[in-house]
C-alpha positions, 0 to 999 in steps of 0.5 A, a space after each residue: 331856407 335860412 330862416 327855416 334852418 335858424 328856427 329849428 332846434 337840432 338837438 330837439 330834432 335828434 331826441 325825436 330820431 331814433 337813431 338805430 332805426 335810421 342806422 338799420 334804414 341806411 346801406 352803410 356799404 353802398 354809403 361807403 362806396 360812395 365816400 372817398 375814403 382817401 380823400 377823407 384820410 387826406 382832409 384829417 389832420 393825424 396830428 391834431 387828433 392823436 395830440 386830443 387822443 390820450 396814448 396812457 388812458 387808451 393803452 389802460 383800457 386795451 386788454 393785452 393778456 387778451 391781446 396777445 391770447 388771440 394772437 397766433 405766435 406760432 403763424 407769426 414765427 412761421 412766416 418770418 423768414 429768419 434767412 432774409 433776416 441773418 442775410 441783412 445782417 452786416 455781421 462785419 461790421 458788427 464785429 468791427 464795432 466789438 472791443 475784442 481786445 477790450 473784452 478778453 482784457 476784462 475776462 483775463 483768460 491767461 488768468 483763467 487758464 493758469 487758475 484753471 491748470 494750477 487746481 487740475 494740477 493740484 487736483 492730480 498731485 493729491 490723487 496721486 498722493 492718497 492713491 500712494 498712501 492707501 498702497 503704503 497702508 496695503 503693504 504695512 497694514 499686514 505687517 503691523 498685524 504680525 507684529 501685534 501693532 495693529 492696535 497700538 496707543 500711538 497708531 494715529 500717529 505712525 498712521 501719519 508716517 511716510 511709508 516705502 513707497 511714498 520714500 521710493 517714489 520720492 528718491 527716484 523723482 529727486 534721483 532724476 532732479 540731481 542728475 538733470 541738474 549736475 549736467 546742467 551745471 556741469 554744461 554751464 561750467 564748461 561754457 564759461 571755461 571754453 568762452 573766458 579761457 583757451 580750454 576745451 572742457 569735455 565731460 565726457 572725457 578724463 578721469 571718471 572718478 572725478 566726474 563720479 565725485 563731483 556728482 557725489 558732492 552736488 547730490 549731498 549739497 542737494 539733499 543737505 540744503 533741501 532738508 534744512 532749509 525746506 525740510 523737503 526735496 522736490 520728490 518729497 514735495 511732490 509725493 507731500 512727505 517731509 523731514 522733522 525731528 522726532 518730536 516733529 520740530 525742523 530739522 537743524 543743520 546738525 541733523 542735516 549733515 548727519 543724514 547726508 553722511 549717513 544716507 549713503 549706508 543705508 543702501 549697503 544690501 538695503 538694510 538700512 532701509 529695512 526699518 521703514 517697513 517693519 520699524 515701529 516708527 518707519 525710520 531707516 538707518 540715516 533717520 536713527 543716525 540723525 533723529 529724524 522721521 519722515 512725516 507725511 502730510 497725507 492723512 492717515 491711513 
C-alpha cells in the first residue's frame, strides 16, 4: 500500500471531490456521536492555538452593536439575583478599608457648615433689613406727600436716611447689649473684690442710685466708643444704619460727645425724636445738637 499511498497525489485527489456532495453524503450527527469530543479537547493544545489566533484582528471583524442588539439585558437582569450578590459583599470590611477621617478632612464639612450658616445668616439679616426699610417708606412716604417733599430734588438722598423704625429697633437691640453687658461687668467686679478682698459685693443690695449712675456711665461709654470708632452700635449693625456727619465724613470725637450728652433729652415727652418723622433730613435733637445724620445702608426706598 506504501507504494500506492506515495504514488497518489492528494491534492489532485481533492480537486476531483467534491466536497459539498461528500459533506451532504456524510451523517455528521452519527459521526459526532462517534468521536469523543472530551478526549479530543484533551489531545488540543488551548495555548498553542490561542498564541496562532490573533485576539485584535478577531475582535475587529466581531460586530458588537450587533452583538449586543441580540442580547436580552432585560433576561439577563432578571436572572441576576441581586440579594445573593449584596449578601457576599463583606460591607465591613469595605468600610475598614475607607479613610473616613481622611475624607471628611479633605471635605472640611465644619468649613461648610459655618460657610453655610454664615450666608443663611446673612441672607436673613437682609431680609429683615429691607422688610424694615419698606415699613420705614409705609410710614414716611405719606407724611412727606403732606408735606409737599414727595418730589424734592434731594429725595434720592433722604431716601438713603435711617428712618423711626430701623432707629427704634436698633436702641432697643442696643438697650438689651448695655444691659447684659453692665451685669456682666458688674458680676466680674464683684468676683474679683470677693476673691482679692474680705468684701462681699452684692448688687442687688445698697444705694440704688448708685447703681443707676453706674449703669448711666457704662451706657454713654457705649454709645460714645461705638460712634466714634465704628460709627455704629450692634443694634445699628444689625439693622445696617450708621453715624455720619452731614456731609456724610465719620464722625469725630467731638460729635460723639455731644450726641451722648444730648441723646438723653431727646426722650424727654419724645420730642426730641419727633424730627426723625417729620424733618426733612430725619434728624432728632442729639443729630441737630451734634451734626450728625443717621444713614442707611439699605437702599432707598
Amino acid at each position: 500500500m506504501s507504494p500506492v499511498v506515495d504514488a497518489v497525489d492528494p491534492d489532485a485527489l481533492l480537486e476531483r471531490v467534491d466536497l459539498d456532495d461528500l459533506v451532504e453524503r456524510i451523517d455528521l450527527n452519527a459521526a459526532l456521536s462517534r468521536i469523543d469530543l472530551e478526549k479530543l479537547i484533551a489531545r488540543i493544545d488551548l495555548n498553542t492555538l490561542l498564541e496562532h489566533v490573533d485576539i485584535n484582528a478577531l475582535i475587529q471583524r466581531v460586530d458588537l452593536n450587533a452583538v449586543v442588539q441580540r442580547v436580552d439585558i432585560d433576561g439577563v437582569v432578571q436572572q441576576i439575583d441581586v440579594n445573593a450578590i449584596v449578601q457576599q459583599v463583606d460591607v465591613d470590611a469595605i468600610l475598614q478599608k475607607v479613610d473616613i477621617e481622611g475624607i471628611v478632612k479633605r471635605v472640611r464639612v465644619g468649613s461648610v457648615v459655618a460657610d453655610t450658616a454664615s450666608q443663611i445668616s446673612s441672607r436673613s439679616i437682609d431680609a429683615a433689613r429691607h422688610t424694615v426699610a419698606r415699613v420705614d417708606g409705609a410710614v414716611l412716604r405719606p407724611i412727606d406727600r403732606a408735606a409737599g417733599r414727595e418730589h424734592d430734588a434731594d429725595r434720592a438722598q433722604v431716601a438713603r436716611l435711617a428712618g423711626p423704625v430701623a432707629r427704634l429697633g436698633a436702641w432697643f437691640l442696643d438697650t438689651i447689649v448695655m444691659s447684659l453687658s453692665f451685669t456682666g461687668a458688674v458680676a466680674v467686679v464683684a468676683y474679683l473684690i470677693d476673691l482679692f478682698t474680705t468684701q462681699n459685693v452684692d448688687p442687688t443690695r445698697g444705694n440704688s442710685l448708685g447703681w443707676i449712675i453706674a449703669g448711666t456711665v457704662w451706657g454713654g461709654l457705649y454709645l460714645f466708643f461705638a460712634w466714634f470708632l465704628a460709627q455704629r452700635t450692634v443694634g445699628m449693625a444689625i439693622f445696617g444704619i450708621r453715624v455720619t456727619r452731614s456731609d456724610g465724613s465719620a464722625v469725630r470725637a467731638r460729635d460723639s460727645f455731644v450726641r451722648v450728652i444730648v441723646f438723653p433729652f431727646s426722650f424727654i415727652l419724645g420730642i426730641g425724636l419727633v424730627g426723625i418723622v417729620i424733618g426733612r433730613r430725619r434728624r432728632a435733637l442729639h443729630d441737630v445738637a451734634a451734626g450728625t445724620l443717621v444713614a442707611s445702608d439699605v437702599a432707598g426706598r
